[in-house]
C-alpha positions as CSV (number, residue, x, y, z in Angstrom):
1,X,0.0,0.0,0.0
2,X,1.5,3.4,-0.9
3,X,2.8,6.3,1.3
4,X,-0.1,8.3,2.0
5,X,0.5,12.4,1.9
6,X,-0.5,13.3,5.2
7,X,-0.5,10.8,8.3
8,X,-4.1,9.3,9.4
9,X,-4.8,10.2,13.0
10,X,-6.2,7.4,15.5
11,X,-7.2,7.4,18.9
12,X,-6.8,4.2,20.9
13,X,-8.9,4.0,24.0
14,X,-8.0,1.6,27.1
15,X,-9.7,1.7,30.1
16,X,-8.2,-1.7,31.7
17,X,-5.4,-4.3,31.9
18,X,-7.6,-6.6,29.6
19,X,-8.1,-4.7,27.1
20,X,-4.9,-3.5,26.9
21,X,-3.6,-6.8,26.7
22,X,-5.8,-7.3,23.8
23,X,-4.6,-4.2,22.1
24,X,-0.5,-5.1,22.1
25,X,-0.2,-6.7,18.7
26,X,-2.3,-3.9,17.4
27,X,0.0,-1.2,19.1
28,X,3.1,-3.0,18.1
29,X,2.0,-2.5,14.6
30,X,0.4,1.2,14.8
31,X,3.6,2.4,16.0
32,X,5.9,1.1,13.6
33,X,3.6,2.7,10.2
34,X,4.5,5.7,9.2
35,X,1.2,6.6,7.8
36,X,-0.3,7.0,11.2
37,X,-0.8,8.9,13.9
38,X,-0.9,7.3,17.1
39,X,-2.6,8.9,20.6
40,X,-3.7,6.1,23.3
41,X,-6.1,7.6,25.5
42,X,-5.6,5.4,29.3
43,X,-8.3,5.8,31.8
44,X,-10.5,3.6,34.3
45,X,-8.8,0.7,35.9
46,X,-5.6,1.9,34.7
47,X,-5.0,5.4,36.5
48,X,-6.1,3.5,39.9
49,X,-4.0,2.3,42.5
50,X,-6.2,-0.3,43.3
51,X,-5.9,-2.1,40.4
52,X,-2.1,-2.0,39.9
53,X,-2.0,1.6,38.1
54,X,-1.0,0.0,34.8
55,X,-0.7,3.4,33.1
56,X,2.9,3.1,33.9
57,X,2.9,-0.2,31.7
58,X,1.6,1.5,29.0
59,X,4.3,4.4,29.3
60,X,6.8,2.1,29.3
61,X,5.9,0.3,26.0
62,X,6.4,3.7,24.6
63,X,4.0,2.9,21.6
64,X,2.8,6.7,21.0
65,X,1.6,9.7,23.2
66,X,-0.5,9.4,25.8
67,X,-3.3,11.2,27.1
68,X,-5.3,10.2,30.8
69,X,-8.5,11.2,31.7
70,X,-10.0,10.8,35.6
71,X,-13.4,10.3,36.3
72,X,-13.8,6.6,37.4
73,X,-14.8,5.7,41.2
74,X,-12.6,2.7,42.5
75,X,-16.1,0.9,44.1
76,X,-18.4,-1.1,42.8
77,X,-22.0,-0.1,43.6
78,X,-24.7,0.1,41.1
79,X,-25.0,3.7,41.7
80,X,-21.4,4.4,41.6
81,X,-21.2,2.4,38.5
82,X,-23.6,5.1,37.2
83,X,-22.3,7.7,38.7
84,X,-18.9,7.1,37.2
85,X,-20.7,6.4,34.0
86,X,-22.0,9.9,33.5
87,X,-18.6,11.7,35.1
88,X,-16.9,9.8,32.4
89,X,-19.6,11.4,29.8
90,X,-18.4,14.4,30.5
91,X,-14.8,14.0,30.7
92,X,-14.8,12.5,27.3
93,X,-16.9,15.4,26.3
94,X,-14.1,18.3,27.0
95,X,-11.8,15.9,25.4
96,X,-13.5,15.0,22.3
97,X,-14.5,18.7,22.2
98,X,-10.8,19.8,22.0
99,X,-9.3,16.8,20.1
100,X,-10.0,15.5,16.5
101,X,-9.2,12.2,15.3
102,X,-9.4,10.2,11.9
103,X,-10.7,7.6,14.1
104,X,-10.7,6.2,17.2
105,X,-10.6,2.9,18.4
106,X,-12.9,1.4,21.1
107,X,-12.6,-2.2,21.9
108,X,-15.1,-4.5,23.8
109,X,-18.1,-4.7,26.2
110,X,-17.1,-2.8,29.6
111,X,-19.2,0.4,31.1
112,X,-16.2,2.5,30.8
113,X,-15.9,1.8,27.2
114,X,-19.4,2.6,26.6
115,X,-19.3,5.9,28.2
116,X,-16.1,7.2,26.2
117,X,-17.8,6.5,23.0
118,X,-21.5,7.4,23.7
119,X,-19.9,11.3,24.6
120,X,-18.7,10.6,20.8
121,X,-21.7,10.7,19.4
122,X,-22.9,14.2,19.3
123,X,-19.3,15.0,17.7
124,X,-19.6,12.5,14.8
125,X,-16.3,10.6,15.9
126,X,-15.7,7.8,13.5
127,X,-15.5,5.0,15.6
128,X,-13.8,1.8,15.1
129,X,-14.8,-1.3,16.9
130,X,-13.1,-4.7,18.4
131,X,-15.1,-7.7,19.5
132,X,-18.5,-6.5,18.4
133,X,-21.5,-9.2,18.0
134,X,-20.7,-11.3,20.8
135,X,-22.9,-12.5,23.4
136,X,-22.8,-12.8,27.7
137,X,-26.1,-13.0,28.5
138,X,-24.9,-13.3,32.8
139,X,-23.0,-9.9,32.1
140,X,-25.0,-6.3,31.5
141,X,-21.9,-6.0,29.5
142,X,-23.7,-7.3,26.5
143,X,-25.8,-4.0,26.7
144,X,-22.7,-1.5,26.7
145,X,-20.7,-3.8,23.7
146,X,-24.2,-3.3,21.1
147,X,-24.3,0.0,22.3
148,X,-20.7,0.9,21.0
149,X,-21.6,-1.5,17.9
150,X,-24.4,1.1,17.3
151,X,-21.7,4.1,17.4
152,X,-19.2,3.1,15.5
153,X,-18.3,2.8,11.9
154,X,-15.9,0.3,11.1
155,X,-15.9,-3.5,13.0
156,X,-13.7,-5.7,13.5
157,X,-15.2,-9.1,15.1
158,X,-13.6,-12.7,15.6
159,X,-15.9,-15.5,13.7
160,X,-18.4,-14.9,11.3
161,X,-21.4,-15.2,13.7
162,X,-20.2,-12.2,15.5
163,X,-19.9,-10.5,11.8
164,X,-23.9,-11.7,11.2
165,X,-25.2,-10.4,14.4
166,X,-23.5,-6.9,14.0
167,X,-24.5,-6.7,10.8
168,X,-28.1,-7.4,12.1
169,X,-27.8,-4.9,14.8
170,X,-26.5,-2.0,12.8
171,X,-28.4,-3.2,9.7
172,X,-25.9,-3.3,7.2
173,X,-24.0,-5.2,5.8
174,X,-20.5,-2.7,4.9
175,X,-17.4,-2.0,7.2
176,X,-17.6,-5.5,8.9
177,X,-14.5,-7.4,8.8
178,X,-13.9,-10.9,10.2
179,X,-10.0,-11.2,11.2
180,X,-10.5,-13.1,14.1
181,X,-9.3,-12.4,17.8
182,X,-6.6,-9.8,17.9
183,X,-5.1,-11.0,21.2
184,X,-4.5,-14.1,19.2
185,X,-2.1,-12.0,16.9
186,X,1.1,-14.2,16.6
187,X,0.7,-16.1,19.2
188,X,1.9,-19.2,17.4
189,X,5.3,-17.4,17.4
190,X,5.3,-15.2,20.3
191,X,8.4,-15.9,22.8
192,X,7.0,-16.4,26.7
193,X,9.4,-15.4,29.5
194,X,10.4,-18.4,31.3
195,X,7.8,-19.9,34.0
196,X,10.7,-20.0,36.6
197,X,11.6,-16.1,36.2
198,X,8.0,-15.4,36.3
199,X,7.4,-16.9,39.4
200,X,10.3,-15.0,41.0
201,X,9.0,-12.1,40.2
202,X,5.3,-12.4,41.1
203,X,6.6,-14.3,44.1
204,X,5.1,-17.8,43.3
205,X,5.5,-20.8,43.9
206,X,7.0,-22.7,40.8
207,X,4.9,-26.0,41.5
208,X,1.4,-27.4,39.4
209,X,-0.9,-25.1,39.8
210,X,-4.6,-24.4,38.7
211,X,-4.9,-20.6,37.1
212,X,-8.3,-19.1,38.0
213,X,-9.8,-15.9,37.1
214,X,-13.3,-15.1,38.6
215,X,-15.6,-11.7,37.7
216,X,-18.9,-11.2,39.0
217,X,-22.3,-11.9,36.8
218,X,-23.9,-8.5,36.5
219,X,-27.2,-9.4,35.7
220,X,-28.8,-10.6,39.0
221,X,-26.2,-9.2,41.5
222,X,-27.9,-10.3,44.6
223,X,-27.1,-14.0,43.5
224,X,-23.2,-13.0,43.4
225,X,-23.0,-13.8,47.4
226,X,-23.4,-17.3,47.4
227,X,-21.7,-17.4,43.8
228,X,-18.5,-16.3,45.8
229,X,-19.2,-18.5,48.4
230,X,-19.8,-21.3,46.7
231,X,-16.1,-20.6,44.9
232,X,-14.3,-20.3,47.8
233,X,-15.4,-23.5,48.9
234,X,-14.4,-25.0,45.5
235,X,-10.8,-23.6,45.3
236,X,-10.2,-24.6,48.8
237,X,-10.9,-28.3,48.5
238,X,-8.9,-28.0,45.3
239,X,-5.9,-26.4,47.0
240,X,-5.5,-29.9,48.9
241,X,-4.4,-31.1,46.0
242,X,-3.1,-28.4,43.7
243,X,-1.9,-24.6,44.1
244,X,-4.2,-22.3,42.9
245,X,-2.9,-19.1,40.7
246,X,-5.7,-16.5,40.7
247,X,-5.8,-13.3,38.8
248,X,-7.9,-10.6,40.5
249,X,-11.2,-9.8,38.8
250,X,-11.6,-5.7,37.4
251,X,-14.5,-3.3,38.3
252,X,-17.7,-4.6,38.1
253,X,-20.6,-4.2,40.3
254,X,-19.7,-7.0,42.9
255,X,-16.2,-7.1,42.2
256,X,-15.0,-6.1,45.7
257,X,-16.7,-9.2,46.8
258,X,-14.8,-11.5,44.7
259,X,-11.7,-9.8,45.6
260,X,-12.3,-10.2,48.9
261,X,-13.6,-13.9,48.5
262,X,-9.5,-14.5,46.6
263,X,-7.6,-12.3,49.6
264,X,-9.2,-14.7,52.2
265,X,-8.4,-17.4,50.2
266,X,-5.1,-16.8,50.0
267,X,-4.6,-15.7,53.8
268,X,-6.5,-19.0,54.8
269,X,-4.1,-20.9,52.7
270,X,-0.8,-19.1,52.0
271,X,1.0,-21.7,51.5
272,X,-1.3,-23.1,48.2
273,X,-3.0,-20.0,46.9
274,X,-1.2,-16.8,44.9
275,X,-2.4,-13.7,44.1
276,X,-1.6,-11.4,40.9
277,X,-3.2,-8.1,40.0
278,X,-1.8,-7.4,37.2
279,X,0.6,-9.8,35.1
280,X,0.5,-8.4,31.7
281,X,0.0,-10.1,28.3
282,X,3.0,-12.1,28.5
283,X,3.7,-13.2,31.6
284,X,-0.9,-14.2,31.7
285,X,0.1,-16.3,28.7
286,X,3.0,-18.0,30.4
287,X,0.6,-18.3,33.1
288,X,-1.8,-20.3,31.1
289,X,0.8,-22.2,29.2
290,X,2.2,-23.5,32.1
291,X,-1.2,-24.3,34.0
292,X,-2.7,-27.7,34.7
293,X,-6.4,-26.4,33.2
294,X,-8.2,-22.8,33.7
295,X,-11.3,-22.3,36.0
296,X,-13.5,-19.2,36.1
297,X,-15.6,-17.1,34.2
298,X,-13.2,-14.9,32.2
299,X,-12.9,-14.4,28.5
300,X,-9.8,-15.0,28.3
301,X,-10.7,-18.6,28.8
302,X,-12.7,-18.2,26.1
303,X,-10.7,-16.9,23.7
304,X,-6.9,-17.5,24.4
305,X,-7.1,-21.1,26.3
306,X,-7.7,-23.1,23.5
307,X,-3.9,-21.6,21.8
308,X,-1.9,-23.1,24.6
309,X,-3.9,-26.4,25.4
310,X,-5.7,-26.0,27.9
311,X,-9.1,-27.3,28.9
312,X,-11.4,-24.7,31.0
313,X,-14.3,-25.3,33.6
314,X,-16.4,-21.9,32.5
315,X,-18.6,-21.5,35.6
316,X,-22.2,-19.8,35.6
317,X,-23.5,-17.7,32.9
318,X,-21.4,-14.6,32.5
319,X,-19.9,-16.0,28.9
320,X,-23.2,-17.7,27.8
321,X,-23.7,-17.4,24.3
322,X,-20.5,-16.6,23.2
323,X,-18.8,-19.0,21.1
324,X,-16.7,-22.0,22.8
325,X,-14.1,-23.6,21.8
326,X,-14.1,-27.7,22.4
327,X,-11.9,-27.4,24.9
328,X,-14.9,-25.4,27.1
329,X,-16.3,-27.0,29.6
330,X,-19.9,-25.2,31.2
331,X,-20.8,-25.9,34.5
332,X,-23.2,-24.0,37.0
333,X,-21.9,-22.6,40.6
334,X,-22.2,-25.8,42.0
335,X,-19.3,-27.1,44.5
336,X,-20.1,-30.5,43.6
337,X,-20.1,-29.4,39.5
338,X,-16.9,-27.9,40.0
339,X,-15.1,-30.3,41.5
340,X,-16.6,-33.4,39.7
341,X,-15.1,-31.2,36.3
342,X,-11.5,-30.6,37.4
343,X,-11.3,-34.2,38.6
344,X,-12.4,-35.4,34.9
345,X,-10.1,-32.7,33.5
346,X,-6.8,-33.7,35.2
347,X,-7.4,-37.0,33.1
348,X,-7.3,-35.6,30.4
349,X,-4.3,-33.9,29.8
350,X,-4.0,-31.2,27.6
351,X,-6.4,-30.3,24.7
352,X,-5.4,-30.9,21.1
353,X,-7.8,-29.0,19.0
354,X,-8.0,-26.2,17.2
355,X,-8.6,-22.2,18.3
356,X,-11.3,-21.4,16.1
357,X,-10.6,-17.8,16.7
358,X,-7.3,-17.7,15.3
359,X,-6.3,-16.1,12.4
360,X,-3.2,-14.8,10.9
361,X,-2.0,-11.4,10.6
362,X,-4.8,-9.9,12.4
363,X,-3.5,-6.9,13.4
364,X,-2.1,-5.7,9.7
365,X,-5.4,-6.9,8.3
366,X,-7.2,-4.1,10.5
367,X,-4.6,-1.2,9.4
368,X,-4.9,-2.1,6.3
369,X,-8.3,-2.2,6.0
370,X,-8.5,1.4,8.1
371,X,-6.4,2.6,5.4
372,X,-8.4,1.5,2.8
373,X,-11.6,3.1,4.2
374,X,-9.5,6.3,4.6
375,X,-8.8,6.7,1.0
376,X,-12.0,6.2,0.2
């Protein structure tokens, strides 16, 4: 593709560690062309303390400028879900008000995300977005990803389901690109730190362990409770016979809980359970790689698992209707569920099928095809 005459300015927008994550062989790419512009926008989860402040991650990539915005509340209420929402409205309003963009680029499902590009609107940003068409019908989630499907221009989805349904939602058929998941992006040939330096520096132990992500469902909140009861009772029978690596959920409504259900985990057995907040895209996937299995709820398990072999018990119904991979395993919050899965699991071994999200060159495919739309 030739040298265009004047450089095409995009606007990345990350609100959290996952995302962000997502967004690396995208970035890697962006900053290398020299047709483009690149401004990340970093705000949410990453500006807060509580959740690792990961904006200093993302200054030391170095992978363009960087602009913050506050706005967020650290706790997890309903009402300061909301509240956070509409400060977040109007943060992104000054900003969007004061900075133009090409296009800018919104990826996913979270209530953060949604807020950024629904201040867009009035200003006729040309949105771009990642992971449209999907479904998580035990996550309001679902609501905030087909309401930044409805903004946006340009889509970029991972199977052609997900291209069918937001084609269906925005009613037309143009702009919708299948180039499967983008945190999939060279993973093939991407080189993992070693498991041993790892677990020096995240202080683990360097033993077989179970990795375990938990978020909570969002639709029906008053359920979450015994949900987090019932998977502190799981992970502690399963510490008897494995350690247990957990990641620490993000902001949700009910995430405090679940975060507090991992710390008393890991206090009532030190010895067995380890705690991360925030390992980052390489070290997570030398997490998985090395893992006996996956349990949770997360996407990631969804999505990534099935690249390094790994079977997953998916609890509850946060991920229903998303598209699973055959080496998914559903079960409901059930101790007995739970525990009768891993034990058929560890049989197993590792899982040898394929990611059906995978594809290659993802990353170039979606700057190529922004280009393309730019020169029309």
């Amino acid at each position: 593709m030739k040298t265009l005459n004047k450089k095409i300015s995009i606007c990345l927008l990350t609100s959290s560690r996952a995302d962000y994550g997502i967004y690396k062989p995208l970035l890697e790419s962006l900053s290398k062309d020299k047709d483009l512009d690149i401004t990340i926008v970093a705000f949410g989860m990453h500006l807060q303390k509580k959740f690792g402040n990961t904006i200093n991650k993302i200054k030391e990539d170095n992978f363009g400028k960087i602009d913050t915005i506050e706005g967020m509340s650290d706790k997890d209420t309903p009402f300061d879900i909301a509240t956070s929402y509409s400060h977040l409205i109007g943060k992104f309003a000054q900003y969007w008000s004061k900075n133009s963009f090409d296009y800018v680029i919104a990826l996913g499902d979270r209530f953060e995300m949604s807020a950024a590009v629904q201040s867009g609107i009035p200003f006729e940003i040309q949105f771009i977005h990642l992971h449209g068409g999907e479904e998580t019908l035990g996550s309001l989630d679902n609501i905030y990803r087909h309401q930044i499907t409805l903004a946006s221009k340009i889509h970029f989805v991972a199977s052609e389901e997900y291209l069918k349904r937001v084609s269906k939602i925005t009613r037309s058929k143009k702009s919708i690109y299948n180039y499967g998941a983008l945190s999939l992006d060279g993973i093939d040939k991407i080189k993992l730190p070693k498991w041993s330096t790892v677990c020096k520096q995240f202080d683990i132990k360097n033993e077989d362990y179970i990795l375990v992500t938990f978020h909570p469902e969002t639709v029906g909140l008053e359920k979450n409770k015994s949900y987090a009861d019932i998977v502190f009772e799981s992970l502690a029978k399963i510490s008897k016979k494995t350690n247990i690596l957990i990641t620490l959920p993000n902001a949700d409504a009910s995430g405090d809980l679940y975060r507090s259900t991992m710390k008393k985990l890991a206090i009532s057995f030190p010895k067995k359970v380890f705690l991360v907040e925030n390992f980052g895209r390489e070290n997570y996937f030398a997490a998985m790689k090395n893992s006996l299995m996956m349990i949770g709820n997360t996407s990631s398990g969804i999505l990534e698992a099935a690249s390094f072999k790994k079977y997953v018990i998916n609890v509850g119904d946060r991920q229903k209707g998303r598209l699973k991979n055959k080496n998914i395993f559903d079960v409901p919050f059930s101790k007995e569920e739970i525990l009768k899965k891993y034990k058929q699991i560890i049989e197993l071994g590792d899982f040898s099928g394929k990611n059906i999200f995978f594809q290659n060159n993802t990353a170039i495919k979606i700057i190529n095809s922004i280009k393309k739309d730019h020169e029309s």
